[in-house]
Steps between C-alpha positions, in 0.01 A plus 500: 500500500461271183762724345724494784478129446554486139768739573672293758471162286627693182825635650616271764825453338670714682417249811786298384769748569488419897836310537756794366555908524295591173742644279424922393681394137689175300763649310651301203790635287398499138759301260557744261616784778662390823440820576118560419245298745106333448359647816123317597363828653282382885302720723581366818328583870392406809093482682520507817222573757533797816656224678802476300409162404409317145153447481399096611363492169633567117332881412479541120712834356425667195697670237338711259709670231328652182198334528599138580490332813696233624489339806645328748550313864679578808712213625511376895707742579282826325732546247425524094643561188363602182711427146441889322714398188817458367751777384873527432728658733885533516738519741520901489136517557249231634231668356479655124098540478354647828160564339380152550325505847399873417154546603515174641418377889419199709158499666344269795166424573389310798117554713579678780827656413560846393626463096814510438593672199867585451629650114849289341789813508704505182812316640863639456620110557347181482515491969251837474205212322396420839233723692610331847315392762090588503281491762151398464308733809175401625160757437298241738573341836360162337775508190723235615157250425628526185746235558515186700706583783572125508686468190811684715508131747512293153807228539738583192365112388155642445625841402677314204207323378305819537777704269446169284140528415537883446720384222297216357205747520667753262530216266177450507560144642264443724503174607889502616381867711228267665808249590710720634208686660438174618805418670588889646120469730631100570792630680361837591144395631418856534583675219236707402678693218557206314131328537366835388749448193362172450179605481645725195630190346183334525313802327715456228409150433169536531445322884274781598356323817858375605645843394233630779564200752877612475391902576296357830795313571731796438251793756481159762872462526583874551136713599693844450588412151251721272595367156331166503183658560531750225539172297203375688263779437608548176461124350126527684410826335621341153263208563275717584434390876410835665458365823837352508644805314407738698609312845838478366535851403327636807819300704752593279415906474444459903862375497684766300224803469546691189758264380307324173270740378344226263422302771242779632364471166436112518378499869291810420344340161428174692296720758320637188378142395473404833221762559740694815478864334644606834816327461511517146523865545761504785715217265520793205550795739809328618605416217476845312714625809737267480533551099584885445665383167176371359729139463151319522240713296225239602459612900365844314244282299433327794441837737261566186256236539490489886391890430261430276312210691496728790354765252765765494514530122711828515756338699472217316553623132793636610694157562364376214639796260792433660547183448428543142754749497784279663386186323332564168552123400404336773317165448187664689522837322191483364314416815665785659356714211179391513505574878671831459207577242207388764667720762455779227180465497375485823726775612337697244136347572556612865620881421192570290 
């Protein structure tokens, strides 16, 4: 979730195209050929969810073309557009260089949604940029606790401020985001999206035990909103509060099962330290089964040590090589070699 954060403060630009139709292309004649045209090159879409509506929330979109990565927001009405670069066109054809969204797509992300991966075609004119309308489809019941269903009742006052702060946080200015942030929950006392996005700002400055009032604030004002206590579980695992961490992760995976994997690895780790092998092990199964990708190599480490304190080295050497194997430079490599090595041993003590 810290990266979906980070993600959402570092392109929340896009917020700020709410008032207009976003344009697919701004042509400009060039002055040396009336003829001959500067054509800034967008991808341009649509997210919508099953219901045919935007979601309540901006959902980040990704472009990815040739190893880069640029991203950006949805605006309130799910629509987004991505600048892909500038070419010349004339009037007798809008497009002279189709290879440059070759290989190229748009990708979304969200807990609880099924991806949404869709490749850029090679466009004949500048209209064919757009990949239309996308629909983000739900692989849990609980999905829609990814947003705060509240944020759909916001006044356009509040709704203002809250496209405000978005914009003041991609400038990194922080103190105008709390104003604004400020002013949207004054005149929209329940607006949970935007005290969870406070709680960002906070972060940011450094308020940790604000930042964390402002996530309480944020699951009190709307208690089917999961995000604020991904925040929540994740600032207490950081400071290392296990009690606390694994509460909040325990709710949140409860909320939208299988939807953060790496949550399953905090509540399960906290069980660890807490001395609740039980749970511990139940946190990493679940996790492990909602990860098939192997997104969060750590559950497998995790598996490993709940195997080996319940003495199943076999079992347990297993995760462990294969967490080596998935994350050779791991912070805790070494630990996991050491325990992969002990595991050797007494599988090889018990055979003889």
């Amino acid at each position: 979730m810290r990266t979906f954060v980070l993600l959402v403060a570092a392109a929340a630009a896009a917020l700020a195209q709410t008032g207009s139709p976003i344009p697919e292309a701004v042509r400009g004649p060039r002055q040396q050929d009336l003829m001959n045209f500067d054509v800034n090159l967008a991808v341009t879409g649509r997210v919508l969810l099953e219901d045919r509506e935007p979601p309540p929330e901006p959902v980040p979109v990704e472009y990815s073309c040739r190893g880069a990565v640029h991203a950006v927001m949805t605006d309130t009405k799910g629509r987004f557009s991505i600048p892909v670069g500038t070419q010349e066109a004339s009037r007798s054809a809008d497009v002279t260089d189709r290879s440059i969204v070759e290989g190229c797509r748009v990708q979304i992300r969200i807990p609880g949604f099924e991806e949404v991966l869709v490749p850029v075609k090679a466009p004949n004119k500048i209209a064919s940029l757009t990949v239309g309308d996308l629909t983000l489809k739900q692989n849990s019941p609980q999905a829609g606790a990814v947003f705060s269903a509240s944020g759909r009742s916001a006044p356009p006052k509040a709704r203002a401020s809250f496209v405000k702060a978005f914009e003041a946080m991609n400038a990194r200015k922080y103190p105008e985001a709390l104003a604004a942030l400020d002013k949207a929950i004054q005149a929209y006392p329940q607006y949970a999206s935007a005290m969870e996005l406070r709680g960002n700002a906070l972060e940011f400055t450094g308020q940790r035990a604000a930042a964390r009032a402002a996530y309480q604030q944020a699951a009190a004002a709307d208690p089917a909103y999961v995000t604020p206590l991904v925040q929540l579980a994740e600032m207490a695992a950081e400071d290392q509060n296990a009690g606390e961490a694994a509460q909040w992760a325990a709710k949140a995976t409860q909320m939208v099962p299988g939807g953060y994997p790496g949550l399953y690895l905090i509540e399960g780790s906290s069980d660890m330290i807490l001395g609740r092998i039980a749970d511990a092990e139940k946190a990493a199964r679940a996790g492990i089964e909602a990860d098939p990708k192997g997104t969060c190599p750590g559950l497998r480490k995790l598996m490993g040590e709940v195997l080996f304190r319940k003495g199943s080295y076999g079992l347990a050497l297993d995760q462990f090589e294969w967490y080596l194997k998935e994350a050779p430079d791991a912070a805790d490599a070494s630990s996991a070699q050491q325990r992969a090595q002990t595991c050797k041993r007494l599988v090889k003590a018990a055979s003889n």
